[in-house]
C-alpha positions in Angstrom: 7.5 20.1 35.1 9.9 18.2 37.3 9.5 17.7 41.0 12.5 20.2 41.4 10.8 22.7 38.7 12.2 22.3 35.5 10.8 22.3 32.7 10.9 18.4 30.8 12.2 18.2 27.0 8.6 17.5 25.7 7.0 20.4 27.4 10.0 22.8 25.7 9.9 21.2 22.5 8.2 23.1 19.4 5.0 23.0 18.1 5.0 22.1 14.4 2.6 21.5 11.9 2.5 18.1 10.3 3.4 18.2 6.1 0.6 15.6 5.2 -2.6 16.7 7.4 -2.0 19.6 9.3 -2.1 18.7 12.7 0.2 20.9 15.4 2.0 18.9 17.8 4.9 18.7 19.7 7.9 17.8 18.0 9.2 14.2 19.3 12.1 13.9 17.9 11.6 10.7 16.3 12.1 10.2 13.1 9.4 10.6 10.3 8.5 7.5 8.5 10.1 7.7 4.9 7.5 6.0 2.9 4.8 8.6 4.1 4.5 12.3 4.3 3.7 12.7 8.2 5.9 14.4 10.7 7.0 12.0 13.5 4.8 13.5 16.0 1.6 13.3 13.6 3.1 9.2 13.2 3.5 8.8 16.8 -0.7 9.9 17.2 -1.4 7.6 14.8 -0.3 4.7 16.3 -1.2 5.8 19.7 -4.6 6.0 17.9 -4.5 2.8 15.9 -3.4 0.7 18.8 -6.7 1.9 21.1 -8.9 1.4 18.6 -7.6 -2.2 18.4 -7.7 -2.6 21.9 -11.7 -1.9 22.6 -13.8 -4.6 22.6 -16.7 -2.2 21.2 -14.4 -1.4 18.5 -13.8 -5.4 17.0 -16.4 -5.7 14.6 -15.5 -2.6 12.6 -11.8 -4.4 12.4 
């Protein structure tokens, strides 16, 4: 919510279920990455994801 009480775009956007996995999230509206079947949303995680696991120093010696 905004300071004035509104409701933002992300919190009004639709829940959708992504076509490769599964996973419900909101719907960004991004575009889905043509070479994969994974909503934009699901993409989005991913990389949110990716780029934390990259980013711990506990995490290096997997990588």
């Amino acid at each position: 919510m905004t300071a004035c009480g509104k409701a933002t775009p992300l919190e009004t956007a639709a829940l959708r279920p992504c076509v490769g996995c599964g996973l419900v999230l909101r719907e960004t509206g991004g575009t889905p990455p043509p070479e994969l079947s994974a909503s934009a949303a699901c993409f989005d995680r991913y990389g949110e994801l990716l780029s934390r696991s990259y980013s711990l120093e506990t995490y290096r010696p997997v990588h």
